[in-house]
Backbone bond lengths (Angstrom), bond angles and torsions (degrees), N, CA, C in turn:
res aa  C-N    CA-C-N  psi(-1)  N-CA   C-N-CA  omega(-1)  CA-C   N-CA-C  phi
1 X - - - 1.457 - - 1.523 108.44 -
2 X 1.498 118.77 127.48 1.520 120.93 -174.07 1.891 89.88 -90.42
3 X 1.329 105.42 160.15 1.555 123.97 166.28 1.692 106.91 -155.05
4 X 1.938 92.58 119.75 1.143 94.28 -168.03 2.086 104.09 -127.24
5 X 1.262 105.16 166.78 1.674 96.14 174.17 1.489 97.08 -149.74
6 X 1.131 97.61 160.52 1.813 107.90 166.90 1.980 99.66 -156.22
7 X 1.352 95.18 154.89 1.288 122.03 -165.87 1.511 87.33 -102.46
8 X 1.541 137.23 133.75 1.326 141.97 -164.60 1.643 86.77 -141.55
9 X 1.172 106.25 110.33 1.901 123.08 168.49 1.349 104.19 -78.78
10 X 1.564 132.79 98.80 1.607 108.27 167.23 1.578 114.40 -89.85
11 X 1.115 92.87 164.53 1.534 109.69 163.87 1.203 123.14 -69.87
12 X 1.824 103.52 154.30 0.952 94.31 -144.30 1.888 123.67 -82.48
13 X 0.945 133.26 -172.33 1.628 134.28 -170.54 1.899 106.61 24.93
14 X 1.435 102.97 66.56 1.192 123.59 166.31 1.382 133.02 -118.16
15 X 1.676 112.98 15.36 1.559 113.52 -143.81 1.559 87.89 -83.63
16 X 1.584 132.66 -37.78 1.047 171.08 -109.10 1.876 77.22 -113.91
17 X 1.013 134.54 -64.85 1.371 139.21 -170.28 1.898 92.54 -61.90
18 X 1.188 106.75 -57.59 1.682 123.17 179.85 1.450 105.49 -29.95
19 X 1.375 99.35 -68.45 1.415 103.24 -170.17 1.811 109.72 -67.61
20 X 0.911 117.32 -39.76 1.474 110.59 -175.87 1.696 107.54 -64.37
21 X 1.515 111.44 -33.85 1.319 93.42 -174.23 1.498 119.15 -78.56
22 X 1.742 116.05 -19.47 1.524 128.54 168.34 1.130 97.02 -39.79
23 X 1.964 130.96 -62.63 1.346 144.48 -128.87 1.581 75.45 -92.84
24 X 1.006 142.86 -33.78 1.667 129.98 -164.28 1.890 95.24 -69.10
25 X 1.459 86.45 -71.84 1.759 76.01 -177.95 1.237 139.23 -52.88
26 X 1.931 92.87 -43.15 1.703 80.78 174.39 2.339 123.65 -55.65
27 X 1.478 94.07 -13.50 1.404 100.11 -176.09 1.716 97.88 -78.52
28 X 1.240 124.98 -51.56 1.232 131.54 -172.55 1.479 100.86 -87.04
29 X 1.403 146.45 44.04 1.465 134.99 -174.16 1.366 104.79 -89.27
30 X 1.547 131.79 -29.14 1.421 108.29 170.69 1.616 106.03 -62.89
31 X 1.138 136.60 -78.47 1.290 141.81 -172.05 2.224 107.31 -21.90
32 X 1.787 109.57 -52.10 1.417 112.25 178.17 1.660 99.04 -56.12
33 X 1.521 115.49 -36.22 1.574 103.13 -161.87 1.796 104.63 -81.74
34 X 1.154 125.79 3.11 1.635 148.93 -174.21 1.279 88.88 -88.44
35 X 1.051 157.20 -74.02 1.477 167.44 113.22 1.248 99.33 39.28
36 X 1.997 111.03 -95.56 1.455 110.42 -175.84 1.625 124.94 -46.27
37 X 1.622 110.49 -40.62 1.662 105.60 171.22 1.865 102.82 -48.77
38 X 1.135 115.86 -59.27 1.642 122.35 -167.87 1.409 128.97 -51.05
39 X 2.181 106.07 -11.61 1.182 128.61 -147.36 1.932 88.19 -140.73
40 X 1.386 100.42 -16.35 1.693 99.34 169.81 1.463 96.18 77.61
41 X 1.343 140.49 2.49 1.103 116.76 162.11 1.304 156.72 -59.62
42 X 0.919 136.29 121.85 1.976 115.16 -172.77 1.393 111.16 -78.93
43 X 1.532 123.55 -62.88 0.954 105.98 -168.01 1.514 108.09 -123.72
44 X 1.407 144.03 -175.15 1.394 132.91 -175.45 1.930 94.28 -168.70
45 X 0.997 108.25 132.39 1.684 109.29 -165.39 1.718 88.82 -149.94
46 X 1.396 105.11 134.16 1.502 123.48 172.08 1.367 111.80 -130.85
47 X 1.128 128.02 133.39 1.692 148.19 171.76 1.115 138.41 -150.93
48 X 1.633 120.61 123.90 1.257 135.95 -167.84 0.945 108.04 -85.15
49 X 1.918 110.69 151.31 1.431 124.46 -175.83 1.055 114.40 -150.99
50 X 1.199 135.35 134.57 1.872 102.19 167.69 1.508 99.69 -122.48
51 X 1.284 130.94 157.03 1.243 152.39 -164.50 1.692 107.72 -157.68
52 X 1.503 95.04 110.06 1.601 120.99 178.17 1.472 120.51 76.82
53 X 1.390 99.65 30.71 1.809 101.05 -164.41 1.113 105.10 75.34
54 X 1.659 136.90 45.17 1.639 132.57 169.80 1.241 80.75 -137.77
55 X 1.505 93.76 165.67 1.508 120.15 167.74 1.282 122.22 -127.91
56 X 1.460 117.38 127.21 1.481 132.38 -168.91 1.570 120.31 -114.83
57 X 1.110 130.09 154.22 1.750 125.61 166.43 1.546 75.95 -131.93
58 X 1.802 93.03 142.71 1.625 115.57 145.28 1.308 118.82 -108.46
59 X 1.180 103.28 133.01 1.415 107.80 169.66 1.456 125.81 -121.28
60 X 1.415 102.22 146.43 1.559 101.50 -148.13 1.775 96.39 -130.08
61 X 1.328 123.35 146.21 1.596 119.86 -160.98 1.257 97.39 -144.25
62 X 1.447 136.89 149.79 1.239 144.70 150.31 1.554 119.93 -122.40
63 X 0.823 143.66 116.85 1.685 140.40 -150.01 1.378 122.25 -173.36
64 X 1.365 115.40 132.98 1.643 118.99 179.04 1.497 106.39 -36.62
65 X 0.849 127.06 -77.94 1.835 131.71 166.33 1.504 120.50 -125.93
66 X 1.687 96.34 104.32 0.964 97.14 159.87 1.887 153.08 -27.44
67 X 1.545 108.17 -36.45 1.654 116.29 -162.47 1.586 69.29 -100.89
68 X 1.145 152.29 -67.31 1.577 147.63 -179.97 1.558 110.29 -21.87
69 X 1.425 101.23 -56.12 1.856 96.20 179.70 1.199 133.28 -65.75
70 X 2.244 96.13 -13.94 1.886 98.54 -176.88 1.135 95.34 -86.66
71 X 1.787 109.35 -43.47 1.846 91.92 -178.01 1.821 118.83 -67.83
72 X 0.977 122.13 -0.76 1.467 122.44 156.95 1.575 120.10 -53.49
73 X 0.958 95.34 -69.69 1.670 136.60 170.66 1.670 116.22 -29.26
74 X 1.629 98.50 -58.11 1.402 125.45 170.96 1.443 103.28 -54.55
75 X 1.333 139.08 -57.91 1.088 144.53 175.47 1.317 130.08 -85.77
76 X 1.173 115.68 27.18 1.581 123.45 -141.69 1.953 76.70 -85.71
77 X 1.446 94.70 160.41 1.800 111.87 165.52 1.222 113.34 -122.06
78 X 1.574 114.03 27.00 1.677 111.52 171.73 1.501 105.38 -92.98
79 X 1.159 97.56 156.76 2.036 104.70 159.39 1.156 115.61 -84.18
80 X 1.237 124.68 -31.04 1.367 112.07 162.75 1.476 132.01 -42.70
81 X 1.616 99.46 -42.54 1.478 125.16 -157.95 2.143 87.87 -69.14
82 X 0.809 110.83 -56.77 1.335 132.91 -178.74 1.543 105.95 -38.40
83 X 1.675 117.62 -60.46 1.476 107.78 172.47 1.199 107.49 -75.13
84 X 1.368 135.68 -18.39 2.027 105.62 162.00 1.324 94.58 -48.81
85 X 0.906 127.12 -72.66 2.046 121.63 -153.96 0.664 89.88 -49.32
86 X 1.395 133.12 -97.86 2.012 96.03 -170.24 0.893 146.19 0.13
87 X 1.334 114.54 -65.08 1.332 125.59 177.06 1.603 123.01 -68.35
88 X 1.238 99.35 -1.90 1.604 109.07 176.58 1.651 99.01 -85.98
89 X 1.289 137.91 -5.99 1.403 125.46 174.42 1.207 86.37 -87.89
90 X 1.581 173.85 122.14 0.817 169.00 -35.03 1.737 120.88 14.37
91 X 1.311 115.40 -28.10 1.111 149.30 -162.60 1.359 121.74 -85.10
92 X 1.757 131.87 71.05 1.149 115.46 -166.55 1.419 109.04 -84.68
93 X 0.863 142.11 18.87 1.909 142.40 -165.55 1.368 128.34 154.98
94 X 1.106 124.97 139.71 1.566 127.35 -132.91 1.598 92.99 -130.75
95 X 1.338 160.74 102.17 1.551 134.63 -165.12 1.595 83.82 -137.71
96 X 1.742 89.73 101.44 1.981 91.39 149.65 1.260 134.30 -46.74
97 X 1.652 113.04 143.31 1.437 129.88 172.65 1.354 107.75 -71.96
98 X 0.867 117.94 155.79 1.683 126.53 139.98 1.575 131.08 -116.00
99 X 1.402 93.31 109.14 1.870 102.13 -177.36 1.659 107.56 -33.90
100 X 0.769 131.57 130.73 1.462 151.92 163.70 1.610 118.26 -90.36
101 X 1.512 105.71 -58.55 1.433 111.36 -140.98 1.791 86.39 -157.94
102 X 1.232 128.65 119.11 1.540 138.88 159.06 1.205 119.41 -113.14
103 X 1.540 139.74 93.95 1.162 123.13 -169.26 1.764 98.68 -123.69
104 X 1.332 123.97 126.04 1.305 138.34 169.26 1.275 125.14 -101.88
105 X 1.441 131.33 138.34 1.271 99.36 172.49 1.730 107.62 -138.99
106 X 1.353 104.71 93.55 1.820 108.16 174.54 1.147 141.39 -66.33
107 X 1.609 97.81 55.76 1.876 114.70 163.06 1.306 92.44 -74.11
């Protein structure tokens, strides 16, 4: 199982885009979770932060293979899949994680 994150810097006076696209998925979330089965993902977690007067989302992934789920993704034939890209012009900078520490526990 891959687990991946990235720190996403948006630009600025975009929160307003943020929130509408949360409110898209959470309205469309069966259709986003059609996606992750199609993309092998398990889990997919997003959270806002801001640090220094900026604004950030992390995003956090757990998935059979990771580089498999972007090129899924990349090609995806959902509409859903379509308003993320969009919403990625919102997006001034993208800064990978590095796994540290994975701890699961399957009780």
């Amino acid at each position: 199982m891959d687990v991946g994150a990235v720190l996403i810097k948006l630009k600025q006076d975009t929160l307003a885009n943020v929130d509408a696209w949360k409110i898209e998925i959470e309205q469309r979330k069966d259709e986003a979770i059609q996606t992750l089965q199609a993309e092998g993902v398990k889990i997919e977690s997003w959270f806002h932060l801001e640090l220094d007067g900026n604004n950030y989302l992390l995003a956090y992934m757990r998935a059979n293979d990771i580089a498999h789920a972007q090129q899924v993704a990349r090609n995806s034939p959902f509409e859903i899949d379509k308003v993320h890209k969009q919403f990625k012009q919102n997006w001034q900078r993208v800064i990978p994680a590095t796994l540290l520490v994975d701890l699961e526990n399957n009780d």
